[in-house]
Structures are given as C-alpha cells and as structure tokens.
PDB file of N, CA, C and O in Angstrom:
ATOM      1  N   UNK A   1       0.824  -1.180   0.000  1.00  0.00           N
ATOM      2  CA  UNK A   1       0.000   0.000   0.000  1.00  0.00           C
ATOM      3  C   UNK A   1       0.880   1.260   0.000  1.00  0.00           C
ATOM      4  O   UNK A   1       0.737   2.342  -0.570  1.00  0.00           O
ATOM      5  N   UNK A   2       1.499   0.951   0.530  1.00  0.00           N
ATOM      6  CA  UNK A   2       2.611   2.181   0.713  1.00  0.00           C
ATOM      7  C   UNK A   2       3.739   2.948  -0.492  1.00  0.00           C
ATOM      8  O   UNK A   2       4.296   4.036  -0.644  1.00  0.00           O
ATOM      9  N   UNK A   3       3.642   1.456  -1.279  1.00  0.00           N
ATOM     10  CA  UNK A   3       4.656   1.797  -2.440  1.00  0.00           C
ATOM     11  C   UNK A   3       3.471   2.329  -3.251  1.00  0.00           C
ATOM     12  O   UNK A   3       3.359   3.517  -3.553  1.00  0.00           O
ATOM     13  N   UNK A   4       2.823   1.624  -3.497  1.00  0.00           N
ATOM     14  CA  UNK A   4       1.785   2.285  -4.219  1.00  0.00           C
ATOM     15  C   UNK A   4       0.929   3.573  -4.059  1.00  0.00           C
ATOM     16  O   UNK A   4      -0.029   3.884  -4.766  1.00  0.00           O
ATOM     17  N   UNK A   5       1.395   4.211  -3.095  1.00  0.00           N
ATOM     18  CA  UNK A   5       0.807   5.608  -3.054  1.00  0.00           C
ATOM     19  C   UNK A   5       2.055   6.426  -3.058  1.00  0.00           C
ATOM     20  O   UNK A   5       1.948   7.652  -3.088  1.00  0.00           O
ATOM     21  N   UNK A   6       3.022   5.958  -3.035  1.00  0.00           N
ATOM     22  CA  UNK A   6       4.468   6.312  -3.237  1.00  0.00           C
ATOM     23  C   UNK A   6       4.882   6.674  -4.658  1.00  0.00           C
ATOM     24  O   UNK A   6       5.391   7.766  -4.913  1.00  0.00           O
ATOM     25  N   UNK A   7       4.601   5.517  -5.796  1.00  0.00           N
ATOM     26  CA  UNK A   7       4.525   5.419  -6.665  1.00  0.00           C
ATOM     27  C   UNK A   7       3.210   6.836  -7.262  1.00  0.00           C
ATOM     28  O   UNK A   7       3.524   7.795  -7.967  1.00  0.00           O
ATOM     29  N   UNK A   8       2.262   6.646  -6.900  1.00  0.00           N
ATOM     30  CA  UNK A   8       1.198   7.802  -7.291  1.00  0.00           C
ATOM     31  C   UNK A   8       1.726   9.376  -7.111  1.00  0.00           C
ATOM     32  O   UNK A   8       1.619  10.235  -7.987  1.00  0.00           O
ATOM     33  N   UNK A   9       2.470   9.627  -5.450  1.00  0.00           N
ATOM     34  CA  UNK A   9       2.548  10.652  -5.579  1.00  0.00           C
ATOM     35  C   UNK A   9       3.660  10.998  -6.646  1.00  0.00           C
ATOM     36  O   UNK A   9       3.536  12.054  -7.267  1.00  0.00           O
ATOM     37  N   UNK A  10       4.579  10.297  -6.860  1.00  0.00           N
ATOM     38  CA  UNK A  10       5.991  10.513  -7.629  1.00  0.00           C
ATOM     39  C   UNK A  10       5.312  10.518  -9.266  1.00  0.00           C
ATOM     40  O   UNK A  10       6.029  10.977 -10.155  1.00  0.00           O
ATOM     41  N   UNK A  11       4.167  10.090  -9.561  1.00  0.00           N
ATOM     42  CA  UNK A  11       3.658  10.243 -10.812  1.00  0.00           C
ATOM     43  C   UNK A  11       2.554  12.078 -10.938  1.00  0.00           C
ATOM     44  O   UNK A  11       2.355  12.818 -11.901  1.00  0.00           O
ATOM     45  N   UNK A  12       2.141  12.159  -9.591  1.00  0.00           N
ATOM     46  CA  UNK A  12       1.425  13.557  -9.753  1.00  0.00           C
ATOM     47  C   UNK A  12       2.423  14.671  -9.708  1.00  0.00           C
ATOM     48  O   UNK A  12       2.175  15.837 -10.012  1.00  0.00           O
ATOM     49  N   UNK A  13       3.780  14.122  -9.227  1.00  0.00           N
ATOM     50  CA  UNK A  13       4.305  15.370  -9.483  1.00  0.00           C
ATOM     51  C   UNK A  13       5.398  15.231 -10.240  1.00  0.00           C
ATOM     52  O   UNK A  13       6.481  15.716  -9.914  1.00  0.00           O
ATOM     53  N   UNK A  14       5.137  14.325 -11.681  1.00  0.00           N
ATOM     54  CA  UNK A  14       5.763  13.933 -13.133  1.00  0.00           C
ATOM     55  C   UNK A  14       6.971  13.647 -12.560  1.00  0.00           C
ATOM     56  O   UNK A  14       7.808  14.178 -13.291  1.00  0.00           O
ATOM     57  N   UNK A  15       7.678  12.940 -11.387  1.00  0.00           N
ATOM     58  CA  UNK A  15       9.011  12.313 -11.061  1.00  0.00           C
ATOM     59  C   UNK A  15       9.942  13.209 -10.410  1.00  0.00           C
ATOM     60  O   UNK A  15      11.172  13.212 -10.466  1.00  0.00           O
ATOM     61  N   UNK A  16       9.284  13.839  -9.889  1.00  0.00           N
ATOM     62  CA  UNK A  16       9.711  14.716  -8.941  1.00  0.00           C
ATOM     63  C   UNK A  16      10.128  14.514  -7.269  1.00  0.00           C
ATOM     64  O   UNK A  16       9.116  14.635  -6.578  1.00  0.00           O
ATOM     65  N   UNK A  17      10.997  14.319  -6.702  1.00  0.00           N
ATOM     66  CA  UNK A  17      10.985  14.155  -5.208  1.00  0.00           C
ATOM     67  C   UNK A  17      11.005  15.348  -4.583  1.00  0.00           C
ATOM     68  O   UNK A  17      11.122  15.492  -3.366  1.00  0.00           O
ATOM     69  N   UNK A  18      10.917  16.033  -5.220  1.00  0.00           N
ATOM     70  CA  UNK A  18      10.400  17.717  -4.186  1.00  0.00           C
ATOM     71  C   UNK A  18       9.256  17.522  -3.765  1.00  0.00           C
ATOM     72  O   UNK A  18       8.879  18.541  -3.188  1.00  0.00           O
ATOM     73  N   UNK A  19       8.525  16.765  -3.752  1.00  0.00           N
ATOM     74  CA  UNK A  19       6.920  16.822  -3.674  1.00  0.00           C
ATOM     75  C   UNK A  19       7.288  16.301  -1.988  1.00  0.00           C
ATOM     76  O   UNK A  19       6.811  17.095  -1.178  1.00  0.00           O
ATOM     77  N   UNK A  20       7.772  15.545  -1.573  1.00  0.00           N
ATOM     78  CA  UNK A  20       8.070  14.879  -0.348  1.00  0.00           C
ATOM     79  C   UNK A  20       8.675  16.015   0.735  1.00  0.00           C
ATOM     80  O   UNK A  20       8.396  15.804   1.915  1.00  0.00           O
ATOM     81  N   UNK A  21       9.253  16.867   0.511  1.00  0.00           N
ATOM     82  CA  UNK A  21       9.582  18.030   1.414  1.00  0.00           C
ATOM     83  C   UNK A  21       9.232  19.355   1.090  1.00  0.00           C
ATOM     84  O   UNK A  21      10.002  20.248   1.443  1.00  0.00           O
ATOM     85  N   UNK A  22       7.878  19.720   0.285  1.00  0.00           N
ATOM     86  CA  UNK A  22       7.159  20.943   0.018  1.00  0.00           C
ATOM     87  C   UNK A  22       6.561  20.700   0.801  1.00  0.00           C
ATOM     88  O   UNK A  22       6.065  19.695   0.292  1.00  0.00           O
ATOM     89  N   UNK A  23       5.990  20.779   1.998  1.00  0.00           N
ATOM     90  CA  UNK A  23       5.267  20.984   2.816  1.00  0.00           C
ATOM     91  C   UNK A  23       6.078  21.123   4.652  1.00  0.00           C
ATOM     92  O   UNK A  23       7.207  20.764   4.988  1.00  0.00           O
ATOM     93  N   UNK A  24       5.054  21.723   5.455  1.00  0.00           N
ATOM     94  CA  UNK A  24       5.837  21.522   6.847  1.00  0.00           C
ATOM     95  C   UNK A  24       5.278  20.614   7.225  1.00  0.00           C
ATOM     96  O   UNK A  24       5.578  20.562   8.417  1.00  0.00           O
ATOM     97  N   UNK A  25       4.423  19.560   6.935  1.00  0.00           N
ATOM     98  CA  UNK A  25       4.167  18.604   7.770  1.00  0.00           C
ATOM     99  C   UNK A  25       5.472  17.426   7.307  1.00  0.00           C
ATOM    100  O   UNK A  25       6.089  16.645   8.032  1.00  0.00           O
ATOM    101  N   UNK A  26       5.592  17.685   5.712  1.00  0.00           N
ATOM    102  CA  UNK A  26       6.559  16.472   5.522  1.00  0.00           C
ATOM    103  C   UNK A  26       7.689  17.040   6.356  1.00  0.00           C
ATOM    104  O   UNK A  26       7.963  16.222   7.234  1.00  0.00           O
ATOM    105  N   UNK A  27       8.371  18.003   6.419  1.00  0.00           N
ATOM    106  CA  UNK A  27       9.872  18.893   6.964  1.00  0.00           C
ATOM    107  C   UNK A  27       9.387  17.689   8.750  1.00  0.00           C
ATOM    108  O   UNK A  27      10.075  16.697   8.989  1.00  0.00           O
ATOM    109  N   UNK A  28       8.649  17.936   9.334  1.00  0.00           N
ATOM    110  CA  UNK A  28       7.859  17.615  10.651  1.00  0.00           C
ATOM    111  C   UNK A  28       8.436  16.030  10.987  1.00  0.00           C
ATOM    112  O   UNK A  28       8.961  15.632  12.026  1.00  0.00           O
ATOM    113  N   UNK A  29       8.058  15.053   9.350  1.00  0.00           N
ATOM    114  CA  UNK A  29       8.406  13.585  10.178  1.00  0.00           C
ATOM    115  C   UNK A  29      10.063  13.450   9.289  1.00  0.00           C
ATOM    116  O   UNK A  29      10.940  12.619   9.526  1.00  0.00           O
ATOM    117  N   UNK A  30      10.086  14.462   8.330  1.00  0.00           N
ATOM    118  CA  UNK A  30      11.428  14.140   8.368  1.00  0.00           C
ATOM    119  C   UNK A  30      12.837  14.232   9.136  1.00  0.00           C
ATOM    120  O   UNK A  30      13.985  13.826   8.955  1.00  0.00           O
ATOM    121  N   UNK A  31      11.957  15.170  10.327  1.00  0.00           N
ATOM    122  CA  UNK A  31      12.938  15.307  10.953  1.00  0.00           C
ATOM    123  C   UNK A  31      12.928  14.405  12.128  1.00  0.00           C
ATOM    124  O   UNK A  31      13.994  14.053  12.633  1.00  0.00           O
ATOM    125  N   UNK A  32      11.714  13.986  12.620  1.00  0.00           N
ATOM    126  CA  UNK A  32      11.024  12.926  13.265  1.00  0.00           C
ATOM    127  C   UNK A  32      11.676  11.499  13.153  1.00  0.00           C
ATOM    128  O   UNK A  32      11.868  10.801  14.148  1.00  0.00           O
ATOM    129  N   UNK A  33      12.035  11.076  11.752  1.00  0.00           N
ATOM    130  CA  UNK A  33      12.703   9.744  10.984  1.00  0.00           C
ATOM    131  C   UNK A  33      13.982   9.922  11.322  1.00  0.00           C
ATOM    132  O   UNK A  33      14.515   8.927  11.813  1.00  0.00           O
ATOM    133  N   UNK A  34      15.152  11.620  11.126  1.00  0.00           N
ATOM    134  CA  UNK A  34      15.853  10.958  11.546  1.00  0.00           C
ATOM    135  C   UNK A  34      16.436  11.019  13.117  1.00  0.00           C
ATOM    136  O   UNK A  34      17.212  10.244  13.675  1.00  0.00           O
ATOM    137  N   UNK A  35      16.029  11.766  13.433  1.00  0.00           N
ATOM    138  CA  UNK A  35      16.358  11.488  14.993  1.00  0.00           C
ATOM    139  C   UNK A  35      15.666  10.067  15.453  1.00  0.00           C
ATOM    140  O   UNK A  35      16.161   9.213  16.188  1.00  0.00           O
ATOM    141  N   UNK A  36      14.967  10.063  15.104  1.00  0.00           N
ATOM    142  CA  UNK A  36      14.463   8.048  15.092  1.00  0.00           C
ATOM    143  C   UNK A  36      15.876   6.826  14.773  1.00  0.00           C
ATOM    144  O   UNK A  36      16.159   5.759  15.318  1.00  0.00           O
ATOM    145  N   UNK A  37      16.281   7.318  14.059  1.00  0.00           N
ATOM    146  CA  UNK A  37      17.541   7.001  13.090  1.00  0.00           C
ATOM    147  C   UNK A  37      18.928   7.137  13.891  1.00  0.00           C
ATOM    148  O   UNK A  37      19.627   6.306  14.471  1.00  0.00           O
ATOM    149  N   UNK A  38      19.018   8.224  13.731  1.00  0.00           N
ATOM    150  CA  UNK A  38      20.657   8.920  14.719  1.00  0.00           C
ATOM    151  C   UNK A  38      20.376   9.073  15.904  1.00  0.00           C
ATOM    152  O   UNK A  38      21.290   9.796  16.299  1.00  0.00           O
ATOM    153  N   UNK A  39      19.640   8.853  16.852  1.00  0.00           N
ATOM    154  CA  UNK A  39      19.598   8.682  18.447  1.00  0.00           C
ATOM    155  C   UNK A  39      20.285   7.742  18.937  1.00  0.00           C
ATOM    156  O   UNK A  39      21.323   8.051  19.523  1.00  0.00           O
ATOM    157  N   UNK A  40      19.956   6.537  18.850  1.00  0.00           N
ATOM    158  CA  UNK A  40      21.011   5.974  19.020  1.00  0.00           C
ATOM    159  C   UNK A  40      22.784   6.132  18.710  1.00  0.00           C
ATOM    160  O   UNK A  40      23.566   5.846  19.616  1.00  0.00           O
ATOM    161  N   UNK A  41      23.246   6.567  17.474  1.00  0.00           N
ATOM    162  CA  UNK A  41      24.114   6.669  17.527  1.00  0.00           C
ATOM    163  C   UNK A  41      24.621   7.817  18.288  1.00  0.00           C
ATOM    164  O   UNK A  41      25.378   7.601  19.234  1.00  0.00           O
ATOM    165  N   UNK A  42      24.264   9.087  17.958  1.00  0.00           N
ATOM    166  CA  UNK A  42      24.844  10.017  18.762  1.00  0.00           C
ATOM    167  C   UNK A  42      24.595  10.003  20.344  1.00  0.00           C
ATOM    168  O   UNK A  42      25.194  10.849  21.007  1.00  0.00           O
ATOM    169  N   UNK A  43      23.477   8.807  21.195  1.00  0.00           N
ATOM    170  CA  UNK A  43      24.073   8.436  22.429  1.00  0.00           C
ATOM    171  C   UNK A  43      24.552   7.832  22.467  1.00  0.00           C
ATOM    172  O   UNK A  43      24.837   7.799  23.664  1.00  0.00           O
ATOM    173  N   UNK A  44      25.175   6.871  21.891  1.00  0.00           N
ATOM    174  CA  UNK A  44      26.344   6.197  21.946  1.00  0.00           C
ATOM    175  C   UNK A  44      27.501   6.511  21.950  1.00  0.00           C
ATOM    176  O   UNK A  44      28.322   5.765  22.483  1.00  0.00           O
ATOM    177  N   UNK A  45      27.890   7.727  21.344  1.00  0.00           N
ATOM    178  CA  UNK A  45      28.477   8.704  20.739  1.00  0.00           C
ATOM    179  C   UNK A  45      29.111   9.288  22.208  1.00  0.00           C
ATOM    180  O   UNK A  45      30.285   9.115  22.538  1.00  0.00           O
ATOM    181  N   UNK A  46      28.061  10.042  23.051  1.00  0.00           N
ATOM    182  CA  UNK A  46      28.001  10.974  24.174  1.00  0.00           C
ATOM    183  C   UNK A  46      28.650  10.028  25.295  1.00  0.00           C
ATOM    184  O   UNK A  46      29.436  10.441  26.147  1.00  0.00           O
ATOM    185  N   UNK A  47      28.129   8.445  25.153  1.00  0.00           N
ATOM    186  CA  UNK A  47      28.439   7.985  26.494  1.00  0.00           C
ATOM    187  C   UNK A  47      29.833   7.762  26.258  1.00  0.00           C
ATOM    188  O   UNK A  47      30.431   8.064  27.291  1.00  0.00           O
ATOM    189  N   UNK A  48      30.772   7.296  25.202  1.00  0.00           N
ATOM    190  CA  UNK A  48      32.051   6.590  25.049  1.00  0.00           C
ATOM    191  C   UNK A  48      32.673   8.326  25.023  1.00  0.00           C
ATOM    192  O   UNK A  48      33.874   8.353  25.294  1.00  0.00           O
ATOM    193  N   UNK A  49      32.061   9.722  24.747  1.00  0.00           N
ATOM    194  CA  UNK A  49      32.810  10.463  25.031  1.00  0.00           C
ATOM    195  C   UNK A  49      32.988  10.771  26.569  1.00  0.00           C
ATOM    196  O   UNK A  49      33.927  11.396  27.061  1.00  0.00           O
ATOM    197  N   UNK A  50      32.042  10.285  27.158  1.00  0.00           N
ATOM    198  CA  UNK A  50      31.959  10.885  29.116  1.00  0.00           C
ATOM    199  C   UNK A  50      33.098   9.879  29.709  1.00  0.00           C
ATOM    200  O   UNK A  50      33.952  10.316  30.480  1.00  0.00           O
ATOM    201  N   UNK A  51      33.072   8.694  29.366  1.00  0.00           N
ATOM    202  CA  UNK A  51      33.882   7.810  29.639  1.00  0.00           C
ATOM    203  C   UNK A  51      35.388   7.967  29.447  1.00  0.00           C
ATOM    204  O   UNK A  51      36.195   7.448  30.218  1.00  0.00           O
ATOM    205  N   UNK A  52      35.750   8.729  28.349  1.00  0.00           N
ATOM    206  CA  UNK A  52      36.863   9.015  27.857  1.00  0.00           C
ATOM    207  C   UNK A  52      37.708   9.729  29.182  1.00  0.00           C
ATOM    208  O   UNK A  52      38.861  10.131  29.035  1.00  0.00           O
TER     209      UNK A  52
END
C-alpha cells in the first residue's frame, strides 16, 4: 500500500521528489525519521565520550 501511493505521488508530481519536502508537515516527520535514526548513535556517541 505504501509503495503504491508512493509510486502515485511521484507520478502527480511527473518524477519529482520535491513533492516529499514541500510541505511543513513532511519537513515535521522528516525530521522525526531521523532522529528516530541517529539517536542511538549520537548516544552512543556521548556515552564513550563521558567515559573518555
């Protein structure tokens, strides 16, 4: 389901990936994804620096 509305939006906006960060709600989980993403590393990051 997902590719397929993936696929739709990338066809309404003729193959475009700007369509995915014109808006503030997309800016909202993209930033959401990556701190989802890099949290872990950059505490991992923090603790092997306190330790140091």
């Amino acid at each position: 389901m997902a590719e397929s509305n993936f696929r739709r939006a990338l066809l309404m906006s003729e193959g475009s990936y700007s369509i995915f960060i014109a808006s503030p709600i997309a800016w909202v989980f993209l930033v959401l994804t990556l701190i989802t993403l890099l949290g872990p590393v950059v505490g991992d990051a923090i603790k092997k620096k306190r330790k140091a």
